[in-house]
Backbone as CSV, one residue per row, in Angstrom:
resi,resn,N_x,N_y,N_z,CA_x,CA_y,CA_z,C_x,C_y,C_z
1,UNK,35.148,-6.937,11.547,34.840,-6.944,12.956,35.251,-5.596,13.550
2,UNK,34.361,-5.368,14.246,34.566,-3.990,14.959,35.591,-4.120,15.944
3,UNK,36.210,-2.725,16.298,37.399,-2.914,17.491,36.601,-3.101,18.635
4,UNK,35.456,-2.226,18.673,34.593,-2.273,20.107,34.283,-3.518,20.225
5,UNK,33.615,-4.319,19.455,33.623,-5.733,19.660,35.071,-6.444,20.322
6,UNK,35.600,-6.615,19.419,36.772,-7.498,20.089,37.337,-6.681,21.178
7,UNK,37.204,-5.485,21.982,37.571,-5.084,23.378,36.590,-5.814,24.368
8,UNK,35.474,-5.981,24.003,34.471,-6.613,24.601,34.374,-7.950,25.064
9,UNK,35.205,-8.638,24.288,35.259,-10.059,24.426,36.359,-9.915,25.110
10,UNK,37.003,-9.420,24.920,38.345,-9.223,25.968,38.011,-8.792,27.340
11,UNK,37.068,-7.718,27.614,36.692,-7.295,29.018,35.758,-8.300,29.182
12,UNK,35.274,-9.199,28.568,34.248,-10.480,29.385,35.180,-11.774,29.638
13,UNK,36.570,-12.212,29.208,37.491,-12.710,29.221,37.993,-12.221,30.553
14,UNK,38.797,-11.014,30.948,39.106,-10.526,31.849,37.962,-10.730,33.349
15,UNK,37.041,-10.239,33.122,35.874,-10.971,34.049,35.920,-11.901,34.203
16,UNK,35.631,-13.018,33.360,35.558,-14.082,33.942,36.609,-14.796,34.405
17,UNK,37.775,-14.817,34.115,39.252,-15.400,35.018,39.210,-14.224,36.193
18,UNK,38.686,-13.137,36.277,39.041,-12.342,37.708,37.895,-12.689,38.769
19,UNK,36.554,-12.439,38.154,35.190,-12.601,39.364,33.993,-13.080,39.129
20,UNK,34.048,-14.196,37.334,33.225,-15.110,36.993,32.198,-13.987,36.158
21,UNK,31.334,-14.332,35.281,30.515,-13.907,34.958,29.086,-13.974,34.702
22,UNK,28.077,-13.075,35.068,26.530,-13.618,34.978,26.131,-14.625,33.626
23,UNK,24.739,-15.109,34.118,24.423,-15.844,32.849,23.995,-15.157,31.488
24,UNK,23.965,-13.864,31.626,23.916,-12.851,30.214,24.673,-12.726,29.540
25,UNK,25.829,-12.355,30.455,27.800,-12.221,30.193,27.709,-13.491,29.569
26,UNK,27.820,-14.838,29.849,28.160,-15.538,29.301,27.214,-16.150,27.634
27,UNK,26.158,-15.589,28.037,25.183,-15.582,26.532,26.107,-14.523,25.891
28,UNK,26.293,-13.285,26.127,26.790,-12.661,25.582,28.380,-12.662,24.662
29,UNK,28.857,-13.161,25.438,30.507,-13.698,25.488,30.551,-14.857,24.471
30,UNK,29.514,-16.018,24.168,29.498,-16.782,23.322,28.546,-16.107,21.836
31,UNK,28.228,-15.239,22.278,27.745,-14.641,20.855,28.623,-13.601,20.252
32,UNK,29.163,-13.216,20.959,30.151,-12.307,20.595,31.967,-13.032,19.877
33,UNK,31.826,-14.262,20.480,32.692,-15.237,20.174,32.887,-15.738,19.153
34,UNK,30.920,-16.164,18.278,30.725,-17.025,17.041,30.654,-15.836,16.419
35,UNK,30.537,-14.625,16.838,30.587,-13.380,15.608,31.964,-13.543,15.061
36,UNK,33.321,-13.420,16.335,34.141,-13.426,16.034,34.798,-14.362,15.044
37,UNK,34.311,-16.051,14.950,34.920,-16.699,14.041,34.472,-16.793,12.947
38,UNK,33.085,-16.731,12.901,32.360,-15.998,11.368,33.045,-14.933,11.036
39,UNK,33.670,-14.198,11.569,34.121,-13.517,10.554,35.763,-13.454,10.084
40,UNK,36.459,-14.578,10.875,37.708,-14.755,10.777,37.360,-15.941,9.188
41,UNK,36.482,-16.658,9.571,36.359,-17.924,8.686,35.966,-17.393,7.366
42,UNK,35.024,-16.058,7.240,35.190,-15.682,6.175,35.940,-15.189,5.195
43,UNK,36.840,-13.839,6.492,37.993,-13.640,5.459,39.084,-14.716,5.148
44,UNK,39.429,-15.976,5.873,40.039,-16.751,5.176,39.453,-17.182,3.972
45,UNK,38.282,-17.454,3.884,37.754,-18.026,2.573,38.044,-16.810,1.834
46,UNK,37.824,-15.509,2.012,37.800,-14.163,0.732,39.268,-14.670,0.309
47,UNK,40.200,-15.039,1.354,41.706,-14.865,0.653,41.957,-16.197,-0.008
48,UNK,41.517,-17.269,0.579,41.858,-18.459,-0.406,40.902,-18.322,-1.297
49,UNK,40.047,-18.003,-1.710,39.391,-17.562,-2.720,40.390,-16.548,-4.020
50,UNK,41.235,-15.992,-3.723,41.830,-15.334,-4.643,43.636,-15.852,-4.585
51,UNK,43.741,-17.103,-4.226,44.795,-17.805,-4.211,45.003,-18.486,-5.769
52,UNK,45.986,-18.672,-6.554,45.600,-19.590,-7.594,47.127,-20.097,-7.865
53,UNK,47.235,-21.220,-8.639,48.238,-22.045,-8.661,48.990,-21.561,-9.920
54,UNK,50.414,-21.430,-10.129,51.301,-21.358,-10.980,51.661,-22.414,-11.637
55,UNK,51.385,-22.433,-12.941,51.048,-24.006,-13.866,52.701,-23.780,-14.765
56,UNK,52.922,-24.969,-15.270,54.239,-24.948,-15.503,53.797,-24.299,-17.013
57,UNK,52.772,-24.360,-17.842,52.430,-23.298,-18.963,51.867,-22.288,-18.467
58,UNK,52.183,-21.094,-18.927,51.687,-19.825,-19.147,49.921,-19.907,-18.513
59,UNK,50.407,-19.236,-17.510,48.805,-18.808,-16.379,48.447,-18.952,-15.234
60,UNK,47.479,-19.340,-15.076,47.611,-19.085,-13.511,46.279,-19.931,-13.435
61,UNK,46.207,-20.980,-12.327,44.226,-22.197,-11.825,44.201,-21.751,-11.002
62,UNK,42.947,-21.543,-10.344,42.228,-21.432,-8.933,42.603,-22.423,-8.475
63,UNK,42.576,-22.706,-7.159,42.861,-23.529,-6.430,41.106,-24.297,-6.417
64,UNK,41.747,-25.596,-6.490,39.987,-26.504,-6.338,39.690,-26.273,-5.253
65,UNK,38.487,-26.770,-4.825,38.170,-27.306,-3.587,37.650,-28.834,-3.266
């Protein structure tokens, strides 16, 4: 995620608790929002993806799903 992005959601945040925002702002603000958790939700998956369990023999399991 870009920094300019997430300043953005922050200055449409700031708008709208100070003087409300148009109906674009708020198209905008919710797209800019689901960008944001798409891409939080992914890198959690990249990292539990490379998580794996310590077996009491010699090695190492992926974690199931």
């Amino acid at each position: 995620m870009q920094p300019h992005t997430i300043d953005r959601i922050n200055q449409l945040a700031r708008k709208a608790r100070e003087s409300g925002l148009t109906e674009a702002e708020r198209e905008e603000q919710a797209l800019l929002r689901r960008e944001y958790i798409d891409a939080v939700k992914q890198s959690l998956r990249a990292q539990l993806d490379n998580v794996h369990m310590a077996e009491k023999t010699p090695g190492k399991a992926p974690l199931k799903k």
